[in-house]
TIRO-2110 file (N, C-alpha, C; in Angstrom, 1 decimal):
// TIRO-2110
253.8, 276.2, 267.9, N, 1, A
254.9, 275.3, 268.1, CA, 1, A
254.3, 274.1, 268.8, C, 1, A
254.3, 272.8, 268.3, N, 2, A
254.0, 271.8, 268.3, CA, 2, A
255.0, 271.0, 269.6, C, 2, A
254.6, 270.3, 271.1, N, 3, A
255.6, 270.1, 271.4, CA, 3, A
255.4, 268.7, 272.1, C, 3, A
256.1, 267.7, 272.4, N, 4, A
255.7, 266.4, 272.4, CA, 4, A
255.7, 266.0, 273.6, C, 4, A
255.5, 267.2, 274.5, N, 5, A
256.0, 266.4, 275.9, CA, 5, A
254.3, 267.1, 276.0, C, 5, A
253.3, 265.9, 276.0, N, 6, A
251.9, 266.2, 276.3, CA, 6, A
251.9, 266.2, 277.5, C, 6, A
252.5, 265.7, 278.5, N, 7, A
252.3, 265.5, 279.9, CA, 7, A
253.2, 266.2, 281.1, C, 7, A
253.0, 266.9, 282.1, N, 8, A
254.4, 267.2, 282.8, CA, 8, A
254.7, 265.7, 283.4, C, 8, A
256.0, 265.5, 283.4, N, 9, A
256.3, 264.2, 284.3, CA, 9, A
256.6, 264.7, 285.6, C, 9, A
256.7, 264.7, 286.6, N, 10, A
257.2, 264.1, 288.0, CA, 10, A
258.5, 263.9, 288.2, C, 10, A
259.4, 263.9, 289.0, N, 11, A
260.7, 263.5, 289.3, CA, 11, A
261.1, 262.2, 289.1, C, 11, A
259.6, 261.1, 289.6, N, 12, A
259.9, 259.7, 288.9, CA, 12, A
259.9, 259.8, 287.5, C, 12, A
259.7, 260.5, 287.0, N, 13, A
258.7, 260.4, 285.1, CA, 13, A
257.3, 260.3, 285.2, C, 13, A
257.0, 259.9, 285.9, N, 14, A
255.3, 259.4, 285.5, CA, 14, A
254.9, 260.9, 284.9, C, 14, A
253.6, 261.0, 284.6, N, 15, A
252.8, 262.2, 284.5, CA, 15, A
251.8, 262.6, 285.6, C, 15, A
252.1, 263.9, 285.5, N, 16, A
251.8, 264.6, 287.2, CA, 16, A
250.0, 264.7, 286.3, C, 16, A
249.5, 265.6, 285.3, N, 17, A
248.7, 266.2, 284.6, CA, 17, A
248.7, 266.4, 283.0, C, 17, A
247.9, 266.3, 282.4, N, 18, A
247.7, 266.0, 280.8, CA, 18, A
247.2, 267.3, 280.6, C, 18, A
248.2, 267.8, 279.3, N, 19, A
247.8, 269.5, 278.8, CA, 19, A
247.0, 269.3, 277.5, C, 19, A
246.1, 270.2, 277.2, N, 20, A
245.3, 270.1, 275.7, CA, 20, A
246.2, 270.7, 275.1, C, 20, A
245.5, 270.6, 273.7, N, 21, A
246.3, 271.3, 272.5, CA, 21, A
246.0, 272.8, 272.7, C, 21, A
244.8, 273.0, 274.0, N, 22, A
244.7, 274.6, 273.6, CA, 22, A
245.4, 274.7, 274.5, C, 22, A
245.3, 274.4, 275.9, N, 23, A
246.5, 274.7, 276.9, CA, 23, A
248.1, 275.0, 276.7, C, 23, A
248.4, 274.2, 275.8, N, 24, A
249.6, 274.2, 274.9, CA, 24, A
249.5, 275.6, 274.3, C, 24, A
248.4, 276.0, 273.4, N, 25, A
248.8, 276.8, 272.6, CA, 25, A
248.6, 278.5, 273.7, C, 25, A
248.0, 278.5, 274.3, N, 26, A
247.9, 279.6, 275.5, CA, 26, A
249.2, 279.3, 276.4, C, 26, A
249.8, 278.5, 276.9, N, 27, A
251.1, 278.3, 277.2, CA, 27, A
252.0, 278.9, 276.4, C, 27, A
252.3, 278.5, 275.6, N, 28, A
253.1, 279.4, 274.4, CA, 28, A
253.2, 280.8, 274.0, C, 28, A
251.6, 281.2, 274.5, N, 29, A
251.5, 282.7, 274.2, CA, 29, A
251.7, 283.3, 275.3, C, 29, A
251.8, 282.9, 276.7, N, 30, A
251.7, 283.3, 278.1, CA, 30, A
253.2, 283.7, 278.1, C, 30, A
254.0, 282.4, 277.8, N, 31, A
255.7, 282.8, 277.5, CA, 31, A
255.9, 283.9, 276.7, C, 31, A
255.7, 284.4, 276.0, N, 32, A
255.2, 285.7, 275.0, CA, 32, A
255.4, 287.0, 276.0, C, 32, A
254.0, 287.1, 276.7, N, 33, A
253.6, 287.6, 277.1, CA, 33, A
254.5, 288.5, 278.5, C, 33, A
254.8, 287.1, 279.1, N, 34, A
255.3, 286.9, 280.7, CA, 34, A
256.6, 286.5, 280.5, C, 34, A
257.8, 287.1, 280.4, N, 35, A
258.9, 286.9, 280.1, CA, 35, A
260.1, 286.6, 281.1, C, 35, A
261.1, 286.3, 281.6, N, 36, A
261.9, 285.5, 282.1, CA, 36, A
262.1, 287.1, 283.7, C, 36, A
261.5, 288.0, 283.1, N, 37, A
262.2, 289.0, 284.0, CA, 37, A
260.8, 289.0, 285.2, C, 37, A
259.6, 288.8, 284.0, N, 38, A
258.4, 289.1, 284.8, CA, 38, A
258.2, 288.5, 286.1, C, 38, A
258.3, 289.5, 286.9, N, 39, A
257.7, 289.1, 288.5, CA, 39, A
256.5, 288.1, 288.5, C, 39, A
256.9, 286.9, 289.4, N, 40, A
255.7, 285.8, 289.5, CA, 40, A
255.2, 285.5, 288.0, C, 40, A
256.6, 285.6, 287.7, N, 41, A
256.2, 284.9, 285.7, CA, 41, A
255.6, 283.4, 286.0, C, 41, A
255.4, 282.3, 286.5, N, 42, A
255.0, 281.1, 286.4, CA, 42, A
253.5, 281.1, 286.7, C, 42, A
253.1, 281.9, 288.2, N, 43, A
252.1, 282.3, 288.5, CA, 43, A
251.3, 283.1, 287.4, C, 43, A
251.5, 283.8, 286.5, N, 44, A
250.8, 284.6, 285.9, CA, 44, A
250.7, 283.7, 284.2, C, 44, A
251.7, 283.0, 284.1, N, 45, A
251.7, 281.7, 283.1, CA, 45, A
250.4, 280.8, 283.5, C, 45, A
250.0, 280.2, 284.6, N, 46, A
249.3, 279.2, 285.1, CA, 46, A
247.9, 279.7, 285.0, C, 46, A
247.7, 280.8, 285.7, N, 47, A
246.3, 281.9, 285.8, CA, 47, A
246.0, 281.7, 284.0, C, 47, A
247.1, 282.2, 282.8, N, 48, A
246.6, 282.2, 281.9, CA, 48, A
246.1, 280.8, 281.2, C, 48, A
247.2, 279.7, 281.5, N, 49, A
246.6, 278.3, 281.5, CA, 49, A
245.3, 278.0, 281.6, C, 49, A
245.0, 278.2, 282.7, N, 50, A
244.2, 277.7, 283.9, CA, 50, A
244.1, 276.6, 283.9, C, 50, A
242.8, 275.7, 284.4, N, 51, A
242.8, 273.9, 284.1, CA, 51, A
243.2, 273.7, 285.5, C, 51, A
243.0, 274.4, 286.7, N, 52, A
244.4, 273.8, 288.0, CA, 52, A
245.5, 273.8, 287.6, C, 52, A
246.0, 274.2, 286.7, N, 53, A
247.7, 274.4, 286.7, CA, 53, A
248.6, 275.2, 287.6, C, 53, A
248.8, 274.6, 288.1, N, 54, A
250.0, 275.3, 289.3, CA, 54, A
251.0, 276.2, 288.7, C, 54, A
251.7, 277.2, 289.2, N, 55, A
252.7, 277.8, 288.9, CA, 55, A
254.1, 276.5, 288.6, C, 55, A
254.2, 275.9, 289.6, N, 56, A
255.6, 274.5, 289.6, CA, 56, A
254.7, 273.5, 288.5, C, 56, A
253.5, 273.3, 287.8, N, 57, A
253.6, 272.3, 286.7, CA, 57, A
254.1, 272.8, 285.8, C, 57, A
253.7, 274.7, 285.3, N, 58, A
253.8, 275.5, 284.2, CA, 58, A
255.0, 275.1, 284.0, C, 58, A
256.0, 275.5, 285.1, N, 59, A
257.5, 275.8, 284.8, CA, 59, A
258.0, 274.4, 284.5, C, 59, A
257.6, 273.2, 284.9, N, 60, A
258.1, 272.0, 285.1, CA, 60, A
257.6, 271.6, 283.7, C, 60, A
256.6, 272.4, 283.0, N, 61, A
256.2, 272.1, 281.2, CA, 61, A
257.2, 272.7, 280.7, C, 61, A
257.4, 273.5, 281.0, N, 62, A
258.8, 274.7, 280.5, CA, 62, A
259.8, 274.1, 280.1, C, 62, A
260.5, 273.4, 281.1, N, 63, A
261.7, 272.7, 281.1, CA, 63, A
261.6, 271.4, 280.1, C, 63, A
260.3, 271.0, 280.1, N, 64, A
260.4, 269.8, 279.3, CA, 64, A
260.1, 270.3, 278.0, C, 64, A
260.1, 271.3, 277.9, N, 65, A
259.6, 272.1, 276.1, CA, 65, A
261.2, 272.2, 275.5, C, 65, A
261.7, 272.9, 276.9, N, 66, A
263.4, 273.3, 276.1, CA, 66, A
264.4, 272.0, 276.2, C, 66, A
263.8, 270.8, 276.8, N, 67, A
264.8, 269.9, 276.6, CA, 67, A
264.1, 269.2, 275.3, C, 67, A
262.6, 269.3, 274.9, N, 68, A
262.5, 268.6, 273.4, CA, 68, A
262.9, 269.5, 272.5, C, 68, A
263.3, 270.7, 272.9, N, 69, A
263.6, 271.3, 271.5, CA, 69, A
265.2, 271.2, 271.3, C, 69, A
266.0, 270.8, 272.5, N, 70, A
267.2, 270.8, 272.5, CA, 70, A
267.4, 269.7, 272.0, C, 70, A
266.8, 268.4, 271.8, N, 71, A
267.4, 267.2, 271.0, CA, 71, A
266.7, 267.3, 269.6, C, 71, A
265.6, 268.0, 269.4, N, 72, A
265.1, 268.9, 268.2, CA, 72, A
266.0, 268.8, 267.5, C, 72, A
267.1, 270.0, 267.9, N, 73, A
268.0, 271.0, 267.8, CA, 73, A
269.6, 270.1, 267.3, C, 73, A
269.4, 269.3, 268.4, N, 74, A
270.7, 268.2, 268.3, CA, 74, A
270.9, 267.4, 267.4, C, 74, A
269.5, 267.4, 266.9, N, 75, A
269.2, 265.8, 265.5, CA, 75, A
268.9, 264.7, 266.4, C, 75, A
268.7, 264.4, 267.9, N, 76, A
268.3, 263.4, 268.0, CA, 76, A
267.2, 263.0, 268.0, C, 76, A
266.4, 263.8, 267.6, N, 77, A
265.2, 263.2, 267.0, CA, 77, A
264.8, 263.3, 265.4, C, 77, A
264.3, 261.8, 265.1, N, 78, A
264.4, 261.6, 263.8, CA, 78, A
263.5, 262.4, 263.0, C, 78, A
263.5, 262.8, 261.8, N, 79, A
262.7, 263.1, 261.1, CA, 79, A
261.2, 261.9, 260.2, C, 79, A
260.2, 262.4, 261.0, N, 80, A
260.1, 261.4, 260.0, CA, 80, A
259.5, 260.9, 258.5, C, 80, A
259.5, 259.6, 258.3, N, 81, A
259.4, 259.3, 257.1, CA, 81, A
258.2, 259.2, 256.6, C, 81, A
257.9, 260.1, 255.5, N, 82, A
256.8, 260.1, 255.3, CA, 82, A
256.3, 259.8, 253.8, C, 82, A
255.6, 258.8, 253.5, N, 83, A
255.0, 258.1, 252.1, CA, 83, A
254.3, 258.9, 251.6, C, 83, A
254.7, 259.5, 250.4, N, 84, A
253.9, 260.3, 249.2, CA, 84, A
253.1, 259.2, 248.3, C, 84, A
251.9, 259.2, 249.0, N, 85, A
250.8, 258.4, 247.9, CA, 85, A
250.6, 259.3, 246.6, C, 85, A
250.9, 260.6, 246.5, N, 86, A
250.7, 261.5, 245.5, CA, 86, A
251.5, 261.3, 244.1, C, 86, A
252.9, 260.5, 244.7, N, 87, A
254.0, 260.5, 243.6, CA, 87, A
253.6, 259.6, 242.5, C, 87, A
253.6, 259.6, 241.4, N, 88, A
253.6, 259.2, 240.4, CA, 88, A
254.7, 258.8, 239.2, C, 88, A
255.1, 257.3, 238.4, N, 89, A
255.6, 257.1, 238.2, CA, 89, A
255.2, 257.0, 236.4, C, 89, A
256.1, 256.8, 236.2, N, 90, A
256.1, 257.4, 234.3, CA, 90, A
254.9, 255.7, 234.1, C, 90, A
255.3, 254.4, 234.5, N, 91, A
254.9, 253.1, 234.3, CA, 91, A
253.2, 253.9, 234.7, C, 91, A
252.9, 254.6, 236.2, N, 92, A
251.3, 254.9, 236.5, CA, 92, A
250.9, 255.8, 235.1, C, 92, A
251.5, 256.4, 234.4, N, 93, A
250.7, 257.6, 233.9, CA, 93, A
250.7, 256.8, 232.4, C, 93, A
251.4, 255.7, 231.9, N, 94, A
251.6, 254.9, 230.8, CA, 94, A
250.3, 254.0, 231.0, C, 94, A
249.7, 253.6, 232.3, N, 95, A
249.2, 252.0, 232.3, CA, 95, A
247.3, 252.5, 231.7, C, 95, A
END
């Protein structure tokens, strides 16, 4: 699951810490893993992270996963447009 909030922000917004694509994808699996019940679930999220990731970044990536998935979800984010160089027209396969 691909998710676009590369950065946790901060309360101003800025970015607190920058996540990799692997961090990301071991994040994803840690939520898996460590579920909403599990004792010191953020703590045991972050250990799996690692990188210095605090228990309050993990969760504060958390929050920003379920609110891009919730405008996802909403349609407010666009789909985008994407150019098929592959398409072919009756005029290309004639010329």
């Amino acid at each position: 699951m691909a998710s676009s909030c590369q950065a946790s922000r901060d309360s101003s917004g800025s970015s607190s810490s920058s996540w990799t694509a692997k961090q990301n994808k071991v994040f994803e699996k840690a939520l898996a893993i460590y579920d909403k019940d599990t004792p010191e679930r953020w703590q045991n999220v972050a250990n799996a992270v690692g990188g210095g990731k605090s228990a309050e970044e993990v969760k504060t990536h958390y929050h920003l996963l379920l609110e891009d998935l919730h405008r996802i979800e909403s349609g407010r984010v666009p789909l985008p447009n994407y150019y098929n160089s592959a398409t072919t027209t009756s005029q290309d396969i004639n010329s």
